[in-house]
ZAMARRO-635445 format. One record per atom (N, C-alpha, C): y, z, x. Coordinates in pm, whole numbers, plus 32768, in hexadecimal, padded with zeros to 4 digits. Each point is the difference from the previous one (the first is absolute). Layout:
N
YZX ...
//
This chain:
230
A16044710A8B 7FBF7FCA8078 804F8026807D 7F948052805E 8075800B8092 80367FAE802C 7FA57F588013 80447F9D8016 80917FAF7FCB 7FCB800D7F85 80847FE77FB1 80A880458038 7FC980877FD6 80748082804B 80287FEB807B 7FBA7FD5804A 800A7FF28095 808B7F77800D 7FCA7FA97F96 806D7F7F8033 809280387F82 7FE080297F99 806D80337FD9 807180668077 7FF380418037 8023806F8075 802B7F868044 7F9F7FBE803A 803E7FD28072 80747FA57FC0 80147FAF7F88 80647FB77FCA 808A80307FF5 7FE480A88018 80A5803D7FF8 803E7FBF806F 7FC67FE48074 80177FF3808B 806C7F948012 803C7FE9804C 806A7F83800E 7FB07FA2804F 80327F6F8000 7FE17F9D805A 7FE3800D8076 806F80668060 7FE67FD4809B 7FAA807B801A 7FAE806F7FA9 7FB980508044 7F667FB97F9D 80217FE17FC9 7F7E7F897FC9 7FCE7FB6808B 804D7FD07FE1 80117F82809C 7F9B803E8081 803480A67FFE 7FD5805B8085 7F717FEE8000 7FF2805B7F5E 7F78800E8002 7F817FA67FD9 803C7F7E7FE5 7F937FA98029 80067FB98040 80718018807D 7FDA7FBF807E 7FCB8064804A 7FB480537FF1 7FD4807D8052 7F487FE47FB2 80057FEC7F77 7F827FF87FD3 7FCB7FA28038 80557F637FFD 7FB27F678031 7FED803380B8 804D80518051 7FD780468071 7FBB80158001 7FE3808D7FC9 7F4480408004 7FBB7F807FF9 7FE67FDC7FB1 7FA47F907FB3 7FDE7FBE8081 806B7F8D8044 7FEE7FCE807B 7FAB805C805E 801C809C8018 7FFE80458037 7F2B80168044 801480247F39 7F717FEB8003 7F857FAA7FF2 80627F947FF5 7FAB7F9B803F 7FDF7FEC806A 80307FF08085 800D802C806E 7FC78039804A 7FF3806D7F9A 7F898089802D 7F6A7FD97FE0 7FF97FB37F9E 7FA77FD47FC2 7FC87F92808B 80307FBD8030 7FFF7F8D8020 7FAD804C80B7 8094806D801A 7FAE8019808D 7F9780687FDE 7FCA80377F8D 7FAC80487FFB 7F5B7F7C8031 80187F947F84 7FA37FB1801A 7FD47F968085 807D7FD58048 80027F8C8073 80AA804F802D 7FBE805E8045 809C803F8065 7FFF7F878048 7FD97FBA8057 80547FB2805F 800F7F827FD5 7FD27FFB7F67 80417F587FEA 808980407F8F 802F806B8002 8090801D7F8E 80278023807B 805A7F8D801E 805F80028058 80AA7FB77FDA 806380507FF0 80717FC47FE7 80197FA38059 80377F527FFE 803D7FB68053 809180448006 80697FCD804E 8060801A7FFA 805C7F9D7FC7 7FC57F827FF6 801C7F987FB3 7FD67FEF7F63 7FD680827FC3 7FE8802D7F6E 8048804F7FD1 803380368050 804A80C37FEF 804E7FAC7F79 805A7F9B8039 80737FE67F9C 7F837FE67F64 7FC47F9D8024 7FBA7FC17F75 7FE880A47FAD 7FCB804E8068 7FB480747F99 809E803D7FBA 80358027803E 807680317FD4 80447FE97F79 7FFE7F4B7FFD 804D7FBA7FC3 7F9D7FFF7F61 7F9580208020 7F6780117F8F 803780717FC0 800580778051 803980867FE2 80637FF97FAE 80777FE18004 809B7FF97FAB 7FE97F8D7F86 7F837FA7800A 7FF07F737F96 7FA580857FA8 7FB3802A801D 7F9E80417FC9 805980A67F7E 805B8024805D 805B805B7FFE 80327FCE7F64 80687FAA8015 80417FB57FCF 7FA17FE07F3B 7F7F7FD47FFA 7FB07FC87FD2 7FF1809C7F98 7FE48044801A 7FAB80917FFD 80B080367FAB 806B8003803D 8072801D7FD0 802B7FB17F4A 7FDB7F66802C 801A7FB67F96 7FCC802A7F9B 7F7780237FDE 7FAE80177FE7 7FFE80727FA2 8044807C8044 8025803C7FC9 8070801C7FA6 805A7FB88021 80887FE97F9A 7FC37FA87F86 7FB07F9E8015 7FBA7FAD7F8B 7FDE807B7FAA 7F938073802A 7FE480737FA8 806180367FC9 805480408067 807280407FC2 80487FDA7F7A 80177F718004 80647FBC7FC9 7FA880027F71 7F637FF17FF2 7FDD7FE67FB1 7FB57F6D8003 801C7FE7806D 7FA87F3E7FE0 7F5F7FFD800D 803D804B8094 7F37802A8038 7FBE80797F8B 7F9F7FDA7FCE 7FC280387F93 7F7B803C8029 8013808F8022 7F3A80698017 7FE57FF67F90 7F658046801E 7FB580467F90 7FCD804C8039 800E806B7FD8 7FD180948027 7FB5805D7FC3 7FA47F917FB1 7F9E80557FA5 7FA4802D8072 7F96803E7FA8 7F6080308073 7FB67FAB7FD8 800F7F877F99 7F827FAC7FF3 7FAC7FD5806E 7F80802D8000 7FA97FB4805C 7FDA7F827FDB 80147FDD7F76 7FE87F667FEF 808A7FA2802E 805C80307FE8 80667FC88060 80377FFE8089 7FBF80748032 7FF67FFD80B9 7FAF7F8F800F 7F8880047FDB 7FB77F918044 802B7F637FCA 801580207F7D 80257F568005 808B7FCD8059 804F80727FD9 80807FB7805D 7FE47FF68088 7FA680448043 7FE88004806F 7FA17F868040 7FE77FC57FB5 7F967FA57FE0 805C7F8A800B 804F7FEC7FB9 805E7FC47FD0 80877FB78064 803E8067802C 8041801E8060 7FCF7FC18088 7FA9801E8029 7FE17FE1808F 7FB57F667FF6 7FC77FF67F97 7FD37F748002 80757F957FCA 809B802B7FB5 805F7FBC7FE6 803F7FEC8095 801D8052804E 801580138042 7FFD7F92809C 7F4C801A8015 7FB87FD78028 800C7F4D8015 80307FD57F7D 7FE67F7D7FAA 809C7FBB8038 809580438005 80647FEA8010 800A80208077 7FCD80418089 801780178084 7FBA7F7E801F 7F867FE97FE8 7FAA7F708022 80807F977FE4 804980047F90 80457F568001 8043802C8065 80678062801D 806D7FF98052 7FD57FF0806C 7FA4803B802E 7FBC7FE38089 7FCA7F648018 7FB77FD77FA4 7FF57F668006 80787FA5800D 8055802D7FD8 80A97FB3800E 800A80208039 8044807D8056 800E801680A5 7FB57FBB805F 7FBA7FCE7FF6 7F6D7F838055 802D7F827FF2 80377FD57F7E 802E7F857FD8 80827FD17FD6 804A80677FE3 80767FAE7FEE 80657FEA809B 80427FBA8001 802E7FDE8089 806880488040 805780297F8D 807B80528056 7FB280BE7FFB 7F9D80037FCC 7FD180837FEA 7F9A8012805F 7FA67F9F8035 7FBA80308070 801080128099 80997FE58022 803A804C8099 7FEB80637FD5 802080397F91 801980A07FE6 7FA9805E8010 7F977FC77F9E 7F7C80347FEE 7FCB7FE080A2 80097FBC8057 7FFB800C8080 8007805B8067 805A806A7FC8 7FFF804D8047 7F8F80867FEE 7FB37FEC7FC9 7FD080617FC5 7F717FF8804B 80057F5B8010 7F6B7FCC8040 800E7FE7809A 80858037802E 8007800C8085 7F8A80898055 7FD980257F93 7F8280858004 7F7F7FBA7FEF 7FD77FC68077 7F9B7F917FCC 7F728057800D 80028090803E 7F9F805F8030 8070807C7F91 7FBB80017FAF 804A80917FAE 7FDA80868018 808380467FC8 7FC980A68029 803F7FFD7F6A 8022809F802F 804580567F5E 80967FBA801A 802D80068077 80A47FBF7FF5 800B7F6E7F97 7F8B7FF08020 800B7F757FC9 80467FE87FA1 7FFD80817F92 7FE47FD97F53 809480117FE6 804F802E80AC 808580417FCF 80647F828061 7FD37FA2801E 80427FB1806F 80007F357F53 806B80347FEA 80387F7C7F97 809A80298002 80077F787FE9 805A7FDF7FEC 804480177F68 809D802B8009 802580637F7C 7FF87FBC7FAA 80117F7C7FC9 7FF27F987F97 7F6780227FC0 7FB67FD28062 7F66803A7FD8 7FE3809F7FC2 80418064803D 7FF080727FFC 80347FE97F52 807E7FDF8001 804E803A7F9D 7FB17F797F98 7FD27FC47FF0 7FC37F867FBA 7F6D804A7FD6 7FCE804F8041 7F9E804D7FD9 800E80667F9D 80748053801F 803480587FC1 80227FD97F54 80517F988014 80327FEC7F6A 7FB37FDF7FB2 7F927F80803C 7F4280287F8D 7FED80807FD2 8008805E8059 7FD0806E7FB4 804F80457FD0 80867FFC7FFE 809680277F94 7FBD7FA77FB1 80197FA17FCB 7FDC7FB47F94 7FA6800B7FB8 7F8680298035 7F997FFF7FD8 7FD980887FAB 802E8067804A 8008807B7FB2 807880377F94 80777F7F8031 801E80137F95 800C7FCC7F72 7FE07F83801B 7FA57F8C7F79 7FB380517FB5 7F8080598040 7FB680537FBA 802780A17FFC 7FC480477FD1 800D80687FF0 7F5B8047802B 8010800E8074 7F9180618062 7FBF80C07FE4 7FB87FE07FFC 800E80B57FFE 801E802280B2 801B8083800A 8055804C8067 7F717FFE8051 7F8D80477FE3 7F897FD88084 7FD27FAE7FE6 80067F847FDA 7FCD7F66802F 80527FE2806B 80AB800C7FFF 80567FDE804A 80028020808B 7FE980A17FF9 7FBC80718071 7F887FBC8038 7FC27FDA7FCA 7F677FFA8024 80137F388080 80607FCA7F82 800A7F7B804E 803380068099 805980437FF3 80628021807E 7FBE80398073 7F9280557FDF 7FA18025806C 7FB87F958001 7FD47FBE7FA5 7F887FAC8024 80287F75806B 80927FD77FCB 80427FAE8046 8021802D80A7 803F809C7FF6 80117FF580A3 7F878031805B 7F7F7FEE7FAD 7F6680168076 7FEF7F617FFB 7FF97FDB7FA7 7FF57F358030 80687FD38067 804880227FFA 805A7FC7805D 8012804D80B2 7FA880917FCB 7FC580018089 7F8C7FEA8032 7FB1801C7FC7 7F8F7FAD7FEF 7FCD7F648037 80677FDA7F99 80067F5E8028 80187FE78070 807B80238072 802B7FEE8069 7FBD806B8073 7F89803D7FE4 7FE180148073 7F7D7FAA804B 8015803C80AA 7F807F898035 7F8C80197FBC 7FEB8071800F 7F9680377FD9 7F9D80107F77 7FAB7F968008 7FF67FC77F47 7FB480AE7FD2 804480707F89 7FB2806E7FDE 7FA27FE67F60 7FE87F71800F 7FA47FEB7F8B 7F757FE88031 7F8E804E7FD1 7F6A80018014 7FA97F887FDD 7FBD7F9D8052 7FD47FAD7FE7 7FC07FCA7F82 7FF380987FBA 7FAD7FC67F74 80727FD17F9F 807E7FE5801D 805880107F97 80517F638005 7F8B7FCF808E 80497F607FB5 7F5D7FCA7FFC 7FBD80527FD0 7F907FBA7FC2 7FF080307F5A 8039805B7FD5 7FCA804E7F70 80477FA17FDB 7FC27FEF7F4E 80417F927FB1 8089803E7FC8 802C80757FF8 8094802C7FC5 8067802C8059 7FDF8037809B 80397FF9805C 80337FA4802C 7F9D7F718022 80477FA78055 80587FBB7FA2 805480177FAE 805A7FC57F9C 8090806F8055 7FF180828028 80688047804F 7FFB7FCD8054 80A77FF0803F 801C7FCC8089 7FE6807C8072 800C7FCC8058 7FB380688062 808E7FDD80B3 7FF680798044 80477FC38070 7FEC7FA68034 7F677FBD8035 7FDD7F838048 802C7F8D7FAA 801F80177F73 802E7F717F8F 80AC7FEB801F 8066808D801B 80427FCA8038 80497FDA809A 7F85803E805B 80067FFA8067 7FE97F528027 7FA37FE77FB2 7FE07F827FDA 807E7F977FEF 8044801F7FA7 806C7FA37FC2 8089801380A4 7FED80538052 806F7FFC8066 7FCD7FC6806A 7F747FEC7FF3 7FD47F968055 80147F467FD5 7FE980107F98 7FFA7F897F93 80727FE87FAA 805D7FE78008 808E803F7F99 7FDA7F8B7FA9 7FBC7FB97FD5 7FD57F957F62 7FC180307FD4 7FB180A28029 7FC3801B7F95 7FE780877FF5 7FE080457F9C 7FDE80837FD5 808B803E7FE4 806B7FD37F90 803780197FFB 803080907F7D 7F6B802A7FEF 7FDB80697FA8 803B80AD8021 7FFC80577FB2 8029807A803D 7FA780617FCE 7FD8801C7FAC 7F8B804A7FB0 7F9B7FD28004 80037F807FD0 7F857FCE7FC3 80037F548056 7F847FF97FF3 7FD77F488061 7FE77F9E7F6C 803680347F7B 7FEE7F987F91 80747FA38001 804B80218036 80707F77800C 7FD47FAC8033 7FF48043806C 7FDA7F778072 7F7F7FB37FE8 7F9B804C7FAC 7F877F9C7FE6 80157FB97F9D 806D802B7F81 803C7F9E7F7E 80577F808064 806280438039 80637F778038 7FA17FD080BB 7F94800C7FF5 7FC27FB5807A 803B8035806E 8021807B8036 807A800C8073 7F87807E805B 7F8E800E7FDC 7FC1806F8042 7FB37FD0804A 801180558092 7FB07FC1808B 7F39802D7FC7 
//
């Protein structure tokens, strides 16, 4: 598998040029979000100057996360699968984003409710009108509290290599997505009966207007199981 080969190679590598190159990857990434963001609403992706630090500090938590991550592989803890099964792309993929999905909802519901955790999560809702910065303006506890769900989570199970791929894109278009003004979901899609179960930007554009509710990221089934959806 190229993929496979690809992280073998890069494992010869030492720590601090590890370090380099995925603080240069979680860059781009930011990068193109960004692009993404002023392609769709140029004059609402606007950097504050009172974010620069938050985004930054996202950047090196994110860095950091992506590094761990990889030594878990290295070492042997974090466990791929790198078959071509198509019956296992889709289920893990299936799998994955709705486990996922299921464990970002509690933490996010505790960031709302527990008491020494919601200054924190505070800062995040200081974006009460979101853009693309938005998704990159938290606080590092949060950042890095996000992160280790999904260390954990991938490494409890054993994922195939494009479910993992596939999540990671799917995760950073929700999260731009989510935070922009501009809702890019088509009216028929909070009326169809299998759509309106996907969260959509106005669901969490919604919840930064409303912070008790819509505390969903994929999907609006949390919030209609635990009563929390506007």
């Amino acid at each position: 598998m190229i993929f496979e080969n690809w992280l073998d190679q890069l494992s010869q590598f030492n720590l601090i040029y590890l370090s380099v190159f995925f603080l240069i990857e979680n860059l781009v990434l930011i990068y193109l979000s960004v692009l993404i963001g002023k392609i769709i609403e140029p004059e609402n992706t606007v950097l504050k100057k009172t974010d620069q630090k938050w985004v930054f500090s996202t950047l090196i938590c994110n860095t950091f996360i992506t590094v761990l991550g990889f030594e878990l592989y290295r070492l042997g803890i974090l466990r791929v699968d790198f078959s071509a099964s198509i019956l296992s792309l889709l289920f893990d993929t299936l799998l994955l984003i709705f486990l996922m999905d299921f464990f970002m909802f509690c933490f996010h519901f505790l960031a709302h409710r527990l008491k020494w955790f919601n200054p924190i999560h505070k800062l995040h809702h200081t974006h009460v009108d979101t853009s693309v910065y938005s998704l990159y303006v938290l606080h590092p506890v949060e950042t890095l509290g996000f992160g280790f769900i999904w260390l954990f989570l991938i490494t409890l199970l054993k994922f195939n290599f494009l479910s993992i791929v596939i999540y990671l894109i799917l995760n950073l278009s929700y999260g731009i997505f989510g935070h922009l003004k501009t809702d890019i979901f088509p009216d028929y899609w909070y009326k169809n009966y299998f759509t309106k179960w996907i969260s959509t930007t106005k669901f969490h554009n919604d919840h930064h207007k409303n912070e008790s509710r819509n505390y969903g990221f994929y999907f609006t089934i949390w919030d209609k199981i635990f009563k929390t959806i506007i």
